[in-house]
Each structure stands twice: as C-alpha cells, then as structure tokens.
N, C-alpha and C positions, 0 to 999 in steps of 0.2 A: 545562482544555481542553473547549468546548463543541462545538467543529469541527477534524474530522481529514482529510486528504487525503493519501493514499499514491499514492508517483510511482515508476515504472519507465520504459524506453525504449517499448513500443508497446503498454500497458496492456494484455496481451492474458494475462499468464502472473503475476507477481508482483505488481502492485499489485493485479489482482481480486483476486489469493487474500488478499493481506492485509486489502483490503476487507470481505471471506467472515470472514474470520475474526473480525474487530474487530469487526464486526455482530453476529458471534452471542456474542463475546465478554460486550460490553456488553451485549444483551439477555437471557443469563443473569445479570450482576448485576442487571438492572433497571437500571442507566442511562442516559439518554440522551443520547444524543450526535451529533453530524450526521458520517457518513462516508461518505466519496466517494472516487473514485481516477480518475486521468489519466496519461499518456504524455507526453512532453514531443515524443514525434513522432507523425506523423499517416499512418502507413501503415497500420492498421489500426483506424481511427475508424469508429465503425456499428458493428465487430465483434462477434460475440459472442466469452469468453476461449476459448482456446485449449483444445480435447477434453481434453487432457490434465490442464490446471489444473482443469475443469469436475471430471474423475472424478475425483482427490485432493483435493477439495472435499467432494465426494457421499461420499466413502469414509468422511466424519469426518463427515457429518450439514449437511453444509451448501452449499444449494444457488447458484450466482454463473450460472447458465445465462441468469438473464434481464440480466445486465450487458451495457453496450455502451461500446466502447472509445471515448476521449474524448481531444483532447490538451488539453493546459494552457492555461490563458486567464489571462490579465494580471489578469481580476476576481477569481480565486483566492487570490491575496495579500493580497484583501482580505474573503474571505470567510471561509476559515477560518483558524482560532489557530493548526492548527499542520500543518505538509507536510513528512511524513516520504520522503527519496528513497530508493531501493533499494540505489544503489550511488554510488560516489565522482563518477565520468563524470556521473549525473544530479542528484547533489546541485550539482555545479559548474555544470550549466545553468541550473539554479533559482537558484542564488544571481546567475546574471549577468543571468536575467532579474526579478527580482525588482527594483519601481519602488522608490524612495529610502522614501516614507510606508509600504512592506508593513509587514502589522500582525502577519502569519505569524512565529510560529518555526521554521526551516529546519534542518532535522538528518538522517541518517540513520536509517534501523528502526530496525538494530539496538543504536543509539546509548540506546532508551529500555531495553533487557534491560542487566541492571547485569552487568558480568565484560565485556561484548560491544559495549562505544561503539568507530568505529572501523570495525566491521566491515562487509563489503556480506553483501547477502540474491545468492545466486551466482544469476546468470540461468538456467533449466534449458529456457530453448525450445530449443536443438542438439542438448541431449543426450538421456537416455533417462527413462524413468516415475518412478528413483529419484532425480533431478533435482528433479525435481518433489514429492518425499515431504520431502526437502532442505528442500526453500524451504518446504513447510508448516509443518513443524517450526519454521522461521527465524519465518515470521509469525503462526505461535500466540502462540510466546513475546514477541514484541513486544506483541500484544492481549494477552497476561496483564500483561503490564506495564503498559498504558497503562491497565488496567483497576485494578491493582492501587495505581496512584498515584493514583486518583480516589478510592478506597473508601477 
C-alpha cells in the first residue's frame, strides 16, 4: 500500500481522525505513504473536522486543525491502492460508485485490525466527547495495523 484514503459520511469527525492518526502513525515508523481522507457527501466540504475530533486529536499529540473536508471523486479509485470506509452504509456507496477498471481495494477500517473485520468505526458526531475517544481508539488501531503490515 503506497496510498490510503479513509471514507466517512461528511469527513468532518472519523475519516480526519483516522487520517490524524495513520499520518503520525507512519511518520513514526518512518514510512511513507500518501494519506488522504473524504466524505462521500458534500455538506461539509471547506470544513475544517469537527472541535471535537480536532481536541481528541491534540489530546494524543496530533494536530488535523489544518484539514478541510472533501467529498469523494471518481479519480480516487484511481489514485489510491486502498479506501478504507468507516462503516457498512459507506462502504456500500463506494463500492456502487466505484468505475469497473478501480485499481483501489475497498474494505472497511476496522476490517485491516485482525479479531475486528466486519466491524464499523461508530459515528460519534450526535453523541458526547467519549464518542469521540471511541472512535480514536478505533482508528489508532487500524493505523497500527496498516503500519504493522508494511514493516
């Protein structure tokens, strides 16, 4: 995997953090790798993520404040190897927009953490802070994984 993209519903809470985190993930081992993350909707494109994802971010050392929310584009499938969705609802998008030649492999996160294929990263925009601690938890461990299959 030389390019990763992490997909949620309005990029603004769960594919930045997983971003945030696969970033700093691979820049402690020293590897590089192209990571990027989008929404597969466009209500909150420009944005920056969500206060709440920004401060359980910064709480772990890692800053996503200069992110800006992006939805998915048709050239994504051909740009990166692999487009991990958050949950089942957006992995189902992606696979129905995904052109016939995508060069992408299409899985869930928590599909790359071994015990947890299967599993959705839970949305925490409705609910409260520890929502949000949730879902970092969820997309450490996917960056440990994706880090730990490449080393």
């Amino acid at each position: 995997m030389q390019s990763i993209l992490f997909l949620c519903l309005g990029n603004i809470c769960r594919s930045p953090l997983a971003e945030g985190a696969a970033r700093a993930a691979f820049a402690d081992a020293g590897i590089w790798a192209e990571i990027d993350s989008a929404g597969t909707g466009d209500w909150h494109v420009g944005r920056a993520p969500d206060r709440r994802a920004q401060a359980i971010a910064r709480a772990h050392g890692v800053d996503i404040s200069g992110l800006a929310a992006r939805q998915l584009h048709l050239e994504d499938f051909a740009q990166f190897d692999l487009i991990l969705a958050a949950d089942h609802e957006n992995l189902s998008d992606l696979k129905a927009m995904a052109p016939q030649a995508s060069r992408a492999k299409l899985a869930l996160m928590l599909d790359m953490v071994p015990g947890r294929a299967g599993e959705a990263v839970a949305d925490p925009y409705y609910g409260n802070s520890d929502g949000f601690a949730r879902c970092w938890a969820d997309v450490s461990a996917v960056a440990a994984a994706l880090v730990a299959a490449r080393s």
